[in-house]
C-alpha positions, 0 to 999 in steps of 0.5 A: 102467397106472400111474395111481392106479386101476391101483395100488389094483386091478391084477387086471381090468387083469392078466385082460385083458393076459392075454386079449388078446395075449401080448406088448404094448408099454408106452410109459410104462414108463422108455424102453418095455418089452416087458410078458409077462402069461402065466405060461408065457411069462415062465417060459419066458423066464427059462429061455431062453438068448437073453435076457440079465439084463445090463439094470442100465443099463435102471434109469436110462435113462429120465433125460435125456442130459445128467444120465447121466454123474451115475450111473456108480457107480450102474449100476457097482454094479448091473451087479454084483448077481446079479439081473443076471448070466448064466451062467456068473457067476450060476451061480457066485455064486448057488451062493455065496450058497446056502450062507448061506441054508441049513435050518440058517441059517434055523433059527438065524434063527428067534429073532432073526426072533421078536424082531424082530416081538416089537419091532415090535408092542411099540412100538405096544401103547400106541397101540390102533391101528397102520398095519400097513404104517409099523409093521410091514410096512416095518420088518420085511423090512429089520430081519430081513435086517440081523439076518442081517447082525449089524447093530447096532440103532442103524444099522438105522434108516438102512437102512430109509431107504437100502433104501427110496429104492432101493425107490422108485426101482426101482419108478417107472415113470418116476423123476425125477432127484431120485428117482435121486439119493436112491437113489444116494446110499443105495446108495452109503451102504449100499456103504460102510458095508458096506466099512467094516465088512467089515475088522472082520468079518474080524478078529472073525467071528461066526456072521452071514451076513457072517462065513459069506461071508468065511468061505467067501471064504477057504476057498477061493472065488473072490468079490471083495471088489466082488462081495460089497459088492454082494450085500450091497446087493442082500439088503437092497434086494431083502427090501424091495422083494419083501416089503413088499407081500405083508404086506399083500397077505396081509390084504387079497388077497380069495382068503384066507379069513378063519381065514387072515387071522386067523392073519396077523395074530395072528402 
């Protein structure tokens, strides 16, 4: 399932996953993994109480025994991430984090989005070409995000290089030791640099996504200083791992017409 055709065309793979059996066993998925093709089946599962989110461990447990100690702190970090969380601490976080992510945020956001892209396509009016994924859509997720964040320009470059080895290593089937290390140490970069600058926030906030949370933090919800290191973390990798590759699927996904796909690209 993973060699070099599956990744340029999944689609015929997927039909048939989807025809033949609603549960296979994927053997060279980390240590194995149970794989659930049907729409149906997966939205009923993650509404299902007797499966559990608390899976962070599943990240690394493909690395050999003997280098496991090596990422306590990386799992610790995950284990913390709302995206593997159960109720009742999901619910409570999840209902935290919403409050950043309102109409009116959102709306606040617009110009600084519309800035961002502006940037982006500015830096290649000189070339009359571009690699639409190097200069566009990778930079894209991680730059709006850090804006969220307040950011300062000069450090957004070094999130793009900690987000995506991250990335890289939470979308390999099987990732090498070296991969794992790469993200470690990005996540444990990006972790502090979140704590170094949570002081500062605390002094001197702003109207970004990390002043809004301190702010409600002292309002009077319960949210540790751990939890909210983590949900940082999470915010920046996970714009990046789950927008990159609809950029481009949006140009190139045979279903959009081509008015569709010139509007995408003219914006």
């Amino acid at each position: 399932m993973f060699d070099s055709n599956f990744i340029a065309n999944p689609y015929e793979t997927y039909r048939c996953l989807r025809e033949t059996a609603p549960l296979h066993w994927v053997d060279n998925f980390q240590r194995g993994a149970w794989l659930m093709p049907r729409y149906a089946d997966v939205s009923a599962g993650l509404t299902d109480a007797r499966l559990s989110s608390r899976r962070s461990q599943k990240l690394t447990a493909a690395l050999p025994d003997e280098v496991q100690g090596e990422f306590d702190e990386f799992n610790r970090i995950f284990s913390k991430w709302l995206l593997f969380l159960d109720a009742p601490q999901h619910t409570r976080l999840r209902r935290f984090l919403n409050q950043g992510f309102t109409p009116q945020v959102v709306g606040w956001l617009r110009p600084r989005i519309e800035r961002v892209v502006c940037a982006l396509l500015d830096n290649v009016m000189g070339k009359g070409e571009m690699d639409f994924m190097a200069d566009f859509a990778h930079p894209l997720p991680v730059r709006v995000i850090a804006e969220m964040f307040g950011i300062r320009l000069d450090d957004q470059k070094d999130f793009q290089i900690w987000s995506a080895a991250v990335a890289d290593f939470m979308g390999s089937a099987q990732p090498s030791i070296e991969t794992a290390r790469r993200a470690q140490n990005s996540l444990l970069a990006l972790t502090d640099y979140f704590r170094r600058i949570l002081p500062e926030r605390r002094r001197n906030m702003s109207d970004d996504l990390i002043s809004l949370l301190i702010r409600l933090e002292e309002e009077g919800d319960a949210l540790t200083e751990e939890e909210l290191l983590a949900q940082c973390s999470l915010d920046i990798i996970g714009n990046k791992i789950f927008t990159d590759g609809s950029s481009l699927e949006r140009i190139y996904c045979p279903r959009i017409n081509a008015k569709k796909r010139e509007n995408c690209l003219n914006y």
